[in-house]
C-alpha positions as CSV (number, residue, x, y, z in Angstrom):
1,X,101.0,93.2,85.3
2,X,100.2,96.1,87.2
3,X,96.7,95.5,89.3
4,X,94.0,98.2,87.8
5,X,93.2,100.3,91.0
6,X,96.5,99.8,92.6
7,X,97.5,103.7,92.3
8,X,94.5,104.8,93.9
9,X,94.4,102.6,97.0
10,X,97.8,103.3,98.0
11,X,96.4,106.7,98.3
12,X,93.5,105.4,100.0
13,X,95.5,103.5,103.0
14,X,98.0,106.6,103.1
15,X,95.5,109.2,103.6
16,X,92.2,107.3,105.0
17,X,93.2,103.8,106.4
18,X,96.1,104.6,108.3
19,X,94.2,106.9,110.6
20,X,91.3,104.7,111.4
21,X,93.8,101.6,112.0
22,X,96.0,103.7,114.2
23,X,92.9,104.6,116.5
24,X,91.3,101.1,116.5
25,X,94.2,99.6,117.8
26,X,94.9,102.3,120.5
27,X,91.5,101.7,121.8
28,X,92.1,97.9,122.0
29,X,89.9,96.6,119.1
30,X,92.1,93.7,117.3
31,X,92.3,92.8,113.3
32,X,91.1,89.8,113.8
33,X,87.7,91.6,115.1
34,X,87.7,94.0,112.2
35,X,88.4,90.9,109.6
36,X,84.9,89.3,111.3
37,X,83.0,92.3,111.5
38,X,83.8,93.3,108.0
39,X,82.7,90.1,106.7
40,X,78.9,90.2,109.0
41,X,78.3,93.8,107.0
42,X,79.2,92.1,103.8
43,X,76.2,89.3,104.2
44,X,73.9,92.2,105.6
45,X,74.3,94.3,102.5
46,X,74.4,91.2,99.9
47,X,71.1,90.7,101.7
48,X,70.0,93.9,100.8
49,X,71.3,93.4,97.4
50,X,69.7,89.9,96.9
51,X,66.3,91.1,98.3
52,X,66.0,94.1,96.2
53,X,67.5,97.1,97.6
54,X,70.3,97.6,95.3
55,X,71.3,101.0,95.7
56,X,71.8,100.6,100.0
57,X,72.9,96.6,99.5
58,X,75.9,98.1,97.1
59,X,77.1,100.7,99.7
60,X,77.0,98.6,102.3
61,X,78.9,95.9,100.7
62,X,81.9,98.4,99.1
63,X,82.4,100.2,103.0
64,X,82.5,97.0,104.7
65,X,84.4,95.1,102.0
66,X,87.1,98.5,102.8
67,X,87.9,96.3,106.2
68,X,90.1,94.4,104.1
69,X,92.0,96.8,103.1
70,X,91.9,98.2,107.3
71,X,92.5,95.2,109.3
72,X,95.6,94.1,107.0
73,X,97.1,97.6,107.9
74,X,96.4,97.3,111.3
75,X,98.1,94.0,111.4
76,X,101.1,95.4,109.8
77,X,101.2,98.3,112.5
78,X,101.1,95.5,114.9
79,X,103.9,93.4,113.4
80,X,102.4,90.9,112.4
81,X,98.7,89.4,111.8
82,X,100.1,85.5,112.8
83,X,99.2,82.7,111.3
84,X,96.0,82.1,112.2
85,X,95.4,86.2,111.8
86,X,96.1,85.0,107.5
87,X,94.0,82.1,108.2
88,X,91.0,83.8,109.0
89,X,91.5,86.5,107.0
90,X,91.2,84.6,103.2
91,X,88.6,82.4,104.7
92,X,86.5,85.5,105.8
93,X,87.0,86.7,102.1
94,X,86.0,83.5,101.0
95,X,82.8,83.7,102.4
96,X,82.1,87.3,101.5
97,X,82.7,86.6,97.8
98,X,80.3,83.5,98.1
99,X,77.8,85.8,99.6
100,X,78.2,88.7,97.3
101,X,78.5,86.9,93.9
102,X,75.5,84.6,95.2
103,X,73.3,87.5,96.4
104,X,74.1,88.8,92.4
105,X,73.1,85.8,91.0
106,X,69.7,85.4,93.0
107,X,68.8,89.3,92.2
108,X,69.3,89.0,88.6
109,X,67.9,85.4,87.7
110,X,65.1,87.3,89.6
111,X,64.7,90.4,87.5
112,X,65.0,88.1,84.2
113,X,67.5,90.6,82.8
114,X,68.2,90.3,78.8
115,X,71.5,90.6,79.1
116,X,72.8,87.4,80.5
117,X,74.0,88.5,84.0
118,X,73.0,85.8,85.6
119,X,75.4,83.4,83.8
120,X,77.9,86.3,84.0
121,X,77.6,86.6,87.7
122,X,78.3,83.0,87.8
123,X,81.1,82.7,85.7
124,X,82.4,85.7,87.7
125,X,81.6,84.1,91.1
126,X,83.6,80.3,89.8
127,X,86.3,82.2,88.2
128,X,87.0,84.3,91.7
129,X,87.3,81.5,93.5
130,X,89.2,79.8,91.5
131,X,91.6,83.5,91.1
132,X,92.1,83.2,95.2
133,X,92.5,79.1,95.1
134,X,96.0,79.5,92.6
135,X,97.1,81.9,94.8
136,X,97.0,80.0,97.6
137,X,97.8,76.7,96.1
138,X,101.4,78.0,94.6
139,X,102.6,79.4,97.5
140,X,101.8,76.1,99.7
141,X,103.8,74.6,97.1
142,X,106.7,77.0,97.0
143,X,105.6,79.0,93.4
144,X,104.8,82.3,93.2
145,X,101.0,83.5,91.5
146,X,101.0,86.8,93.4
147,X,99.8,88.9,89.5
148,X,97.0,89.5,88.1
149,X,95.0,92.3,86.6
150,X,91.9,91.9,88.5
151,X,92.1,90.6,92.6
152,X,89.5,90.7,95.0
153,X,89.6,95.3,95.5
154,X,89.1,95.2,91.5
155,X,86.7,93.2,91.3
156,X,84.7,94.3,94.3
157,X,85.1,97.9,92.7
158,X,83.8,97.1,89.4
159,X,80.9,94.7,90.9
160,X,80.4,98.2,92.9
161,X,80.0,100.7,90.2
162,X,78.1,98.2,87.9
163,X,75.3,97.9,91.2
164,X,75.4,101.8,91.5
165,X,74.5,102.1,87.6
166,X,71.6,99.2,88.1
167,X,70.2,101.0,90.9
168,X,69.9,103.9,89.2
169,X,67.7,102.7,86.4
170,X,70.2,101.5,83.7
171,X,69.5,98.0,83.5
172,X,72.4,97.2,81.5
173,X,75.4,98.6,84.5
174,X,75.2,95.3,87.0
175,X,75.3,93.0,84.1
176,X,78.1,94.9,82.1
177,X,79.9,94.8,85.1
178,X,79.5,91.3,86.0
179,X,81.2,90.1,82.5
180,X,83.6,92.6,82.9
181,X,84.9,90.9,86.3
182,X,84.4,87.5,84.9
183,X,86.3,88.1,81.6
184,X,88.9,90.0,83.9
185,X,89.1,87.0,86.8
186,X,89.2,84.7,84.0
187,X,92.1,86.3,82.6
188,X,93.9,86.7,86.0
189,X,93.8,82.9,86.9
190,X,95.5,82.4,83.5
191,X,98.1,84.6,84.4
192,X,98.9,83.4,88.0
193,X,99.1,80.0,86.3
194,X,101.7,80.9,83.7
195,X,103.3,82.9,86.8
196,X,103.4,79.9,89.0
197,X,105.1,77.6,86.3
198,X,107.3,80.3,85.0
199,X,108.5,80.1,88.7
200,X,109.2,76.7,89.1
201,X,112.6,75.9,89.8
202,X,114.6,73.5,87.1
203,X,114.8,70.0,88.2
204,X,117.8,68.7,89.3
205,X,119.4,66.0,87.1
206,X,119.7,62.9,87.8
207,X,123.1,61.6,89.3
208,X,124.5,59.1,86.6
209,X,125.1,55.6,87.3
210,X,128.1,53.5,86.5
């Protein structure tokens, strides 16, 4: 299934990314230093977020969760990220979800908001990890999960504009949001599972014996 902001962020890395990768490796800074920076600016800003200041926290988070789109192009240009490159790269991820989805859940138990975004941002925040953990899983065992309507650029986007609406007085936006990307990552670890088995190769049969 195609993923829901797919379109758009080829456009983005033709027309924004490219650039900015191009002149960060031609003044020696690495992906791999990108990837870790990236990931600091996403705790600063869920932080923010988690302490109050919704409307900076959210801006923060969304340019500094854009490094993941940058340092995978950069790596491309580069031929090649490496294995440990990959490595850190989905455990960086890993982190910055935990932080964001935690900061989420931390604002809005505080705030006591009617509309059950706190269980929301924890469904979402379960449901994400467990969206990255099939992913992984398959391909270590040969199967192929690489769908889904909602990855990690969706949801952050969604999270994004649902923060945006909640800092600017409509209590309802962050929590509409946050079941939107838990019904969405719900839906998308579904989907990599069916994927996954649909890959499967057919067992061999069994050699008959006389």
């Amino acid at each position: 299934m195609a993923k829901i902001v797919q379109v758009p962020a080829r456009a983005v890395v033709s027309h924004g990314v490219n650039p900015t990768a191009r002149f960060l490796l031609r003044i020696g800074i690495s992906p791999n230093a990108v990837t870790i920076a990236g990931t600091v600016g996403v705790l600063i800003g869920a932080w923010l977020g988690a302490t109050g200041h919704l409307f900076w926290g959210t801006w923060v988070v969304t340019a500094c969760a854009l490094t993941d789109v940058l340092d995978g192009t950069m790596a491309r240009m580069r031929g090649g990220s490496g294995k440990f490159g990959a490595l850190l790269d989905s455990s960086m991820d890993r982190i910055a979800d935990g932080a964001v989805f935690g900061a989420v859940v931390f604002y809005m138990a505080t705030q006591g908001n009617p509309y059950g975004g706190t269980a929301a941002a924890l469904i979402a925040l379960a449901a994400g990890q467990v969206v990255s953990y099939v992913k992984a899983r398959a391909q270590s065992l040969g199967l192929n999960a690489d769908v889904g309507i909602a990855e990690r650029l969706e949801r952050l986007v969604i999270l994004g504009v649902g923060g945006l609406l909640g800092s600017a007085g409509l209590a309802w936006g962050l929590p509409a949001a946050l079941w939107v990307v838990a019904g969405l990552s719900v839906i998308t670890v579904f989907q990599r599972l069916i994927h996954a088995a649909r890959t499967e190769p057919a067992p061999e049969p069994a050699p008959e014996t006389s």
